[in-house]
C-alpha positions in Angstrom: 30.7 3.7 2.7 33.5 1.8 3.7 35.4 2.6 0.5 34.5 6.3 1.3 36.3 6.0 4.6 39.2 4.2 3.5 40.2 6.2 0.0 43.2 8.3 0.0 44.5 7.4 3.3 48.3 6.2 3.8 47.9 2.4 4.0 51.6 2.6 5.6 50.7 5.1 8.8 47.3 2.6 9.3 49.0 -0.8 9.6 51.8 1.0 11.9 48.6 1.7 14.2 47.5 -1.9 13.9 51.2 -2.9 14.9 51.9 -0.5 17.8 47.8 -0.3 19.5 48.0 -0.9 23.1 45.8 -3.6 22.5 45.8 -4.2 26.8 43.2 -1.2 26.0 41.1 -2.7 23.9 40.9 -5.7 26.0 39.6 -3.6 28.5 37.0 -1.9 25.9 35.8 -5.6 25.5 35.1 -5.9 29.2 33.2 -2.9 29.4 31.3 -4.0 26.0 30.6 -7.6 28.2 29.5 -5.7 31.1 26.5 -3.3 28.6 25.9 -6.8 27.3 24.6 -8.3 30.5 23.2 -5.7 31.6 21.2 -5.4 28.3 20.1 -9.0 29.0 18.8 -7.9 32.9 16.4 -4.9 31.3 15.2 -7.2 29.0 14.3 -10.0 31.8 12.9 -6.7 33.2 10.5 -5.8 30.1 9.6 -9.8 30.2 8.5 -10.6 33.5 5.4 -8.7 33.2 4.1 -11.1 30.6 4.2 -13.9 33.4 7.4 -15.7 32.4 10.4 -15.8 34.5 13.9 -16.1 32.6 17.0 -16.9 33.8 19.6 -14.0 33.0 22.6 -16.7 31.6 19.4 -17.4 28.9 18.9 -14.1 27.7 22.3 -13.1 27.4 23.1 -16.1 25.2 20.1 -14.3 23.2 20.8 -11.0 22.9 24.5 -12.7 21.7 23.4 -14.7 19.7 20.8 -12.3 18.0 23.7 -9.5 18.1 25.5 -12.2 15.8 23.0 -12.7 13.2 22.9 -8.7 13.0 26.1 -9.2 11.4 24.9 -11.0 8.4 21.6 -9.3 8.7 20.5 -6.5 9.7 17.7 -6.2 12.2 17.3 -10.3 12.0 18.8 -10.6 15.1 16.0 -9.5 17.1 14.0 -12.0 15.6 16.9 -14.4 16.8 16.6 -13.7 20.7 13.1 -13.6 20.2 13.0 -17.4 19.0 15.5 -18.5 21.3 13.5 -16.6 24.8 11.0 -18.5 22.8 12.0 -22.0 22.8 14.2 -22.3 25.8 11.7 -20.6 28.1 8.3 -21.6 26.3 7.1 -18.3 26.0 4.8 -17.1 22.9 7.0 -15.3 20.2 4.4 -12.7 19.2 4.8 -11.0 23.3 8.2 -11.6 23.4 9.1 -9.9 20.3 6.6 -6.6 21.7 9.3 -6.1 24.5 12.1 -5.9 21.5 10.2 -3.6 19.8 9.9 -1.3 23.1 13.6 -1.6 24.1 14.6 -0.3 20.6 12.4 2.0 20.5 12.8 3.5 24.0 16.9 3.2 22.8 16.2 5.3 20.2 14.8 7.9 22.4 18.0 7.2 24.6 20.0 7.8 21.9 18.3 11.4 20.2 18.4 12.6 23.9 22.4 12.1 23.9 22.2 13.7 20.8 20.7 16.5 21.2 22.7 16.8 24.7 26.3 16.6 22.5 25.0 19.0 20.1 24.0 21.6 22.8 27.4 21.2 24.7 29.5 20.7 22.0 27.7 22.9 19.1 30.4 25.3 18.5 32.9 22.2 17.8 29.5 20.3 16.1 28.0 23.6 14.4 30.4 22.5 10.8 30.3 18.7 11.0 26.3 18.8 11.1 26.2 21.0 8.4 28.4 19.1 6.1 27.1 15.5 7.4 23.4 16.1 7.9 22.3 19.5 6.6 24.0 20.5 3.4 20.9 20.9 0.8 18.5 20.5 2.9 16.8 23.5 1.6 16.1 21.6 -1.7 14.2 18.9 0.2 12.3 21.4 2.1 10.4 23.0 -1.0 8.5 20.0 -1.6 8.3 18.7 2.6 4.4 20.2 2.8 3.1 18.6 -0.5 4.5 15.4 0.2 3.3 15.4 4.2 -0.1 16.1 3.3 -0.2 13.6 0.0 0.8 11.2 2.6 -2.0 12.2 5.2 -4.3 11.9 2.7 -3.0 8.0 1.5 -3.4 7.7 5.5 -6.9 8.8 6.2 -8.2 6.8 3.0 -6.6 3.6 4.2 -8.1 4.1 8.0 -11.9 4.4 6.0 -11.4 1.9 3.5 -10.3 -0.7 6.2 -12.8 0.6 8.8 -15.9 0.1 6.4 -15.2 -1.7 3.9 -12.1 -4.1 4.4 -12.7 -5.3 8.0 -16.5 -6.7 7.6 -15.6 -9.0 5.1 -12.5 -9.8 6.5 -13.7 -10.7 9.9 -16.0 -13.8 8.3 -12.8 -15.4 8.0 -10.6 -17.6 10.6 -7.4 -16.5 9.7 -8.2 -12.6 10.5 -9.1 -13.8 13.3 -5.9 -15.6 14.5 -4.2 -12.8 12.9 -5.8 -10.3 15.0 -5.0 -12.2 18.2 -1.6 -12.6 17.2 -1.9 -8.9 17.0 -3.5 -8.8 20.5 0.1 -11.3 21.9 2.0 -8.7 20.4 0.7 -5.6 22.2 0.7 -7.4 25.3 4.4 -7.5 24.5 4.6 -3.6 24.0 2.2 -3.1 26.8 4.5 -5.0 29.3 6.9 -1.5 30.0 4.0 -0.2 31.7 3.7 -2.9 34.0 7.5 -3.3 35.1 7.6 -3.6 38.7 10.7 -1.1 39.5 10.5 1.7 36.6 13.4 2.9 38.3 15.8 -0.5 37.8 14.4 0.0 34.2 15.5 3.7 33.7 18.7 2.8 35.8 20.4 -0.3 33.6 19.3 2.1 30.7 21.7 4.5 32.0 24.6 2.3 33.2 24.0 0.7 29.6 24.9 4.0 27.5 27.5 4.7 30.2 29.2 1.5 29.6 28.7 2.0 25.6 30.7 5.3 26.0 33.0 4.1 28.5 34.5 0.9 25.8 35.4 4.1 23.3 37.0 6.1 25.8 38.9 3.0 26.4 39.9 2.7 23.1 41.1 6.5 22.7 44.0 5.1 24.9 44.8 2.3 22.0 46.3 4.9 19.7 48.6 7.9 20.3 46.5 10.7 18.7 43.6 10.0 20.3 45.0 9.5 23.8 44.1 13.7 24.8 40.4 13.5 23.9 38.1 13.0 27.3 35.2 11.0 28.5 32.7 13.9 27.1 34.2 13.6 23.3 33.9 10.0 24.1 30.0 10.3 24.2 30.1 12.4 21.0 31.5 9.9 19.1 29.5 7.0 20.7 26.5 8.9 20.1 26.8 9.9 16.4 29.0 6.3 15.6 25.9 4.8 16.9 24.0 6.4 13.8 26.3 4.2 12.0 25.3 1.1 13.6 21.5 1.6 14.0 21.8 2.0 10.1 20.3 -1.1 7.9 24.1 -2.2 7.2 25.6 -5.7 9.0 27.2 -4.7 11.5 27.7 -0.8 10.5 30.4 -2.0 8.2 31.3 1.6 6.5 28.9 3.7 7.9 30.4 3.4 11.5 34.0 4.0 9.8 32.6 7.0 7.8 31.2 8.9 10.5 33.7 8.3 13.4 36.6 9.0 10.9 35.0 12.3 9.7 34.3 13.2 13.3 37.5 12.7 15.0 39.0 14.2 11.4 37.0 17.2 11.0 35.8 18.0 15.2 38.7 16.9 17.2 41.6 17.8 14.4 42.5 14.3 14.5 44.9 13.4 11.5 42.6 11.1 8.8 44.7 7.9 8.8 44.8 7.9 12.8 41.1 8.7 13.0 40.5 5.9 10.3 42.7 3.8 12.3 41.0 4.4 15.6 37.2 3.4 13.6 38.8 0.5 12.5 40.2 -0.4 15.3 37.1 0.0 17.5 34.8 -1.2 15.2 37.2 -4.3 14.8 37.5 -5.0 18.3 33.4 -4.8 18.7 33.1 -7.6 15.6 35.5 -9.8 17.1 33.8 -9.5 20.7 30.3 -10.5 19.3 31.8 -13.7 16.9 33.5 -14.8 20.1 30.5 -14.4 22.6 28.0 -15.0 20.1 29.7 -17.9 18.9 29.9 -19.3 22.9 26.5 -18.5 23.5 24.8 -20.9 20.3 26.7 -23.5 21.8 25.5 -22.9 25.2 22.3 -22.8 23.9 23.0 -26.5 21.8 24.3 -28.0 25.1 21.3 -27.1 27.1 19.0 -27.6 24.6 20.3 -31.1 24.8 19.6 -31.9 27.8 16.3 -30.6 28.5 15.8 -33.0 26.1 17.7 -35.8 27.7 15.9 -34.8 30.9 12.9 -35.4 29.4 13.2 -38.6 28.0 14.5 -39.9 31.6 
């Protein structure tokens, strides 16, 4: 994907970007992205203090850094990562902790379809030719066969629900480690079950929004960084959040490629932005983003080390 995006552009015009960015933007991009970062860590104390645990805000961020890092090397690993560390530092159970994860992305991804399908509404005349070319060309050959395949898989479905019902589960259940399995299981729904126990639903629903607003306002931020971006607005700003996301939420470390891809044929093909400066701009970005979560990611496992140390001291004394 990243070869895709960067093929048959003019190396030249790109590195005269790099050179000439006012970078003073893309400082200020970072800020925003360390303001969504915290507030991430807030709705995630949010999500945990239903399960009985209290945690200190300066421990979660250093979690959701630190797991944001590991994202890099590995996708979707880094949610394991702030798991374990809420884990340790805090003494929680993992199997609870990692339920509220699984609800944040989740209730994310609901975030994030919602944007889109507000962008596509509002913007589907500028939208109409990039979706057909990104997402819906031949579509109609993968429709034929949609029916036999959704019903094959019902099928695979229902048989697995009877085999396990009455014929898997009462000779599994003779055995211990079912058992623990199962009330892992249980740990984790609790963790999944703690949204519906939040205390204010409406801090919840409100750092969610000042989270996406934050996420869009670092890329309008960065439209400033290079000349032919500097006329789009706040509104083609969420656009290209919303469908760069795509990039990101994709199994790739760090959305290396995909993010570039998309943004690039985006600004190219929506916004008539020229296809170096539009690759430019999704390098930049994306760049600036990488960097941010090394730096903080990198501070916030040592943070971790250092306290980690003396709890231990502290308990010894």
């Amino acid at each position: 994907m990243f070869y895709l995006s960067f093929i048959n552009q003019n190396i030249s015009v790109i590195i005269n970007d790099f050179r000439h960015a006012e970078y003073r933007w893309i400082v200020l991009a970072l800020f925003t992205g360390l303001i969504s970062h915290i507030i991430r860590a807030m709705r995630w104390n949010l999500l945990i203090a239903p399960l009985g645990y209290e945690t200190k805000l300066s421990i979660s961020f250093y979690a959701v850094m630190t797991g944001y890092m590991t994202n890099l090397a590995i996708p979707r690993a880094g949610e394991i990562t702030r798991c374990g560390v809420i884990s340790k530092q805090n003494k929680i159970p993992f199997h609870p902790v990692l339920g509220t994860v699984i609800v944040e992305r989740i209730f994310d991804l609901l975030c994030l379809l919602l944007i889109l399908f507000f962008v596509i509404i509002c913007q589907w005349q500028l939208l109409s030719t990039f979706m057909s070319e990104i997402f819906l060309d031949n579509i109609h050959l993968k429709l034929n066969n949609f029916m036999l395949i959704f019903f094959i898989i019902l099928i695979f479905i229902a048989a697995f629900i009877f085999t396990y019902r009455f014929i898997i589960k009462p000779i599994l259940i003779r055995f211990d480690i079912y058992l623990k399995m199962m009330n892992i299981l249980k740990e984790f729904t609790a963790g999944i079950k703690s949204i519906r126990k939040i205390k204010s639903i409406k801090s919840f629903l409100f750092l969610s929004v000042l989270l996406w607003f934050f996420y869009t306002l670092s890329i309008y931020f960065c439209f400033f960084a290079i000349t032919d971006t500097k006329s789009l607005s706040f509104h083609d700003a969420l656009t290209v959040m919303a469908f760069g996301s795509i990039g990101v939420v994709l199994p790739v470390p760090g959305g290396v490629g995909t993010y570039h891809y998309i943004v690039k044929i985006l600004l190219s093909k929506i916004f008539g932005i020229h296809s170096d400066a539009a690759f430019s701009f999704a390098a930049i970005s994306h760049a600036a983003q990488i960097l941010s979560i090394l730096f903080l990611g990198s501070i916030s496992f040592i943070m971790l080390f250092v306290q980690s140390n003396r709890k231990l001291k502290n308990e010894k004394t």
